[in-house]
N, C-alpha and C positions, 0 to 999 in steps of 0.2 A: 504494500500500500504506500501511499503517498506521505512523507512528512510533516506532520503539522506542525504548527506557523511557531510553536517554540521550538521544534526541532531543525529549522531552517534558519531560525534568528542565532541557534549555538550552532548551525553547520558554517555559517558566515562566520564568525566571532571564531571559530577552528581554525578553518583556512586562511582567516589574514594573520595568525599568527605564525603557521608557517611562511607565510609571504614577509613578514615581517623579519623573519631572521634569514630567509634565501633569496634567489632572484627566481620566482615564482609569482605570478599572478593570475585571480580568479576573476570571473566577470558571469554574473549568473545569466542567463540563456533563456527565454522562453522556450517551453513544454514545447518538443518535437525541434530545436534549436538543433547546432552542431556544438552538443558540449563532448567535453570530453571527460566528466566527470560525471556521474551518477549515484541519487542516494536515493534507499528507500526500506519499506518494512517489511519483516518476514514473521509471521507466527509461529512457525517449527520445523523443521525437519534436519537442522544443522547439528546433530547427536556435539553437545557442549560447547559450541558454540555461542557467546552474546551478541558477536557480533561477527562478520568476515568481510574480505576486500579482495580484489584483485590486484596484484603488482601488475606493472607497464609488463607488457608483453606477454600476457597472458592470451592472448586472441581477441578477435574481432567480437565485438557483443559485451566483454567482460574487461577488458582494461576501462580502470577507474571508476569500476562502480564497487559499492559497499553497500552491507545489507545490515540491518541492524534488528534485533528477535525483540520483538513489540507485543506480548501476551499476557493474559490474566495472571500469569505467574510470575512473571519476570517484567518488570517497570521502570526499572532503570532510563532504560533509551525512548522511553515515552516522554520523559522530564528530565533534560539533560540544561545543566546549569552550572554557575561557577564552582568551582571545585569538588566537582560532586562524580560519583562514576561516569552517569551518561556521558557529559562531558570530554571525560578524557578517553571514553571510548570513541567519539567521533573524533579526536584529534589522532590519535591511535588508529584508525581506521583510512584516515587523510593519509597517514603518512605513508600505510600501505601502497595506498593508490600513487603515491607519489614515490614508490621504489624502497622506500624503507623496509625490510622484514626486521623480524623479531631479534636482539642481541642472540640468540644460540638457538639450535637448532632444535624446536620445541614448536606445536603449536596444539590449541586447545582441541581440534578435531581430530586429532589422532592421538587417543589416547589419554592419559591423565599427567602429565608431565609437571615436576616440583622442579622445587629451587636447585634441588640438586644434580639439575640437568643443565644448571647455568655452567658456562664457559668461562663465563671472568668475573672477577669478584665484582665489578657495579652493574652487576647484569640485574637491577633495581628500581623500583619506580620510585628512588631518590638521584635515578640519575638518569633515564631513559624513561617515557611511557610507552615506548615501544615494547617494553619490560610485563611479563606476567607478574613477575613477584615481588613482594610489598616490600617497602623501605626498610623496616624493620631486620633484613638479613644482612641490612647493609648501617644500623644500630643508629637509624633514625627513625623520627614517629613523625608523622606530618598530622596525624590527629587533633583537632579541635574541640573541647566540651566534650572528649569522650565520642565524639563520634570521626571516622575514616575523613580525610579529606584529600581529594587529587589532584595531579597537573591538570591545567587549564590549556595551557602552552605545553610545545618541546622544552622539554631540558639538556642539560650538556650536552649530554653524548647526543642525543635525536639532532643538536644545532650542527653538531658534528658530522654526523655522516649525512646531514641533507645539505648544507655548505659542500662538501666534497663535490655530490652530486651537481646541483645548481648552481654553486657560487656564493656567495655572502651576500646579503643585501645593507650594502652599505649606506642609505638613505632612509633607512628608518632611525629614528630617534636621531639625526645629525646634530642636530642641534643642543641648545641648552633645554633636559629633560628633568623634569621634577617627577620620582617616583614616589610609590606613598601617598601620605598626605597630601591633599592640593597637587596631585600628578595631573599633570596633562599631556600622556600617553595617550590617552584614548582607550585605553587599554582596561577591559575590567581584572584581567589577573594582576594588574601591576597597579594597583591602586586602592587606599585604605579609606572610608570616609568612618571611619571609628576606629577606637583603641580594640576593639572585639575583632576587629579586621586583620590584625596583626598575625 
């Protein structure tokens, strides 16, 4: 099914942060356009799956789309917002389509794969959300009030190996940038309008 209108306002807010750290740009398309990107909803059949993508070259039909499991049981990717899972699984899922796979060779539909299948020690979503496994093996907590909290944005390593790919985008933030407080980023993950924000 088709994306509804919050799942479309965080697929935007995804991809300009990748655009923000590479030299990539998106420009959305009317329905039947030439995009080259594609998102939408699936109810089941992807055995542990929450969400999947296709890398560049995968074929005709299937590069750059991503599907994301939208059912009574699973809600997440119905309501994706600032640092919250859905979120950083559409940004996780961009990345795919944008060539990124997973730090080690793992993925949730084959199989049940642990930490202990990582390859390098920040193979973490303290340093990659390209990462299945939580911060915590890597002895940080991004946790808030007790409840989980996720990238919104790439981190290191994802600036890393998507810079490689595309190049650095060196005209974002050129100037003099206020983070935080009173930021004028534009940016929702980069910006605090309370001390609770922190």
């Amino acid at each position: 099914s088709q994306f509804n209108t919050q799942q479309k306002a965080q697929a935007a807010l995804a991809m300009q942060s990748w655009a923000d750290v590479a030299n990539v740009t998106f420009t959305e398309k009317a329905t039947g356009g030439d995009g080259h990107m594609t998102f939408g909803n699936y109810s089941g059949g992807q055995d542990g799956a929450a969400a999947f993508a296709y890398l560049p070259g995968t074929g005709a039909g299937y590069d750059g789309t991503s599907w994301y499991l939208t059912n009574n049981s699973y809600t997440p990717n119905k309501t994706p917002d600032l640092n919250n899972y859905g979120r950083q699984t559409l940004t996780h899922e961009i990345g795919h389509t944008l060539g990124l796979a997973h730090p080690g060779d793992y993925n949730a539909g084959e199989g049940a794969p642990t930490y202990n299948d990582a390859t390098y020690g920040q193979d973490t979503r303290g340093y990659s959300l390209m990462s299945y496994w939580s911060e915590s093996n890597t002895n940080q907590n991004f946790s808030k009030g007790g409840v989980e909290a996720y990238a919104s944005g790439p981190l290191i390593d994802d600036i890393a190996a998507i810079q490689k790919l595309y190049g650095a985008n060196y005209n974002t933030r050129a100037g003099d940038t206020t983070y935080g407080f009173n930021s004028n980023t534009g940016r929702d993950f980069l910006s605090a309008t309370s001390n609770a924000d922190k």
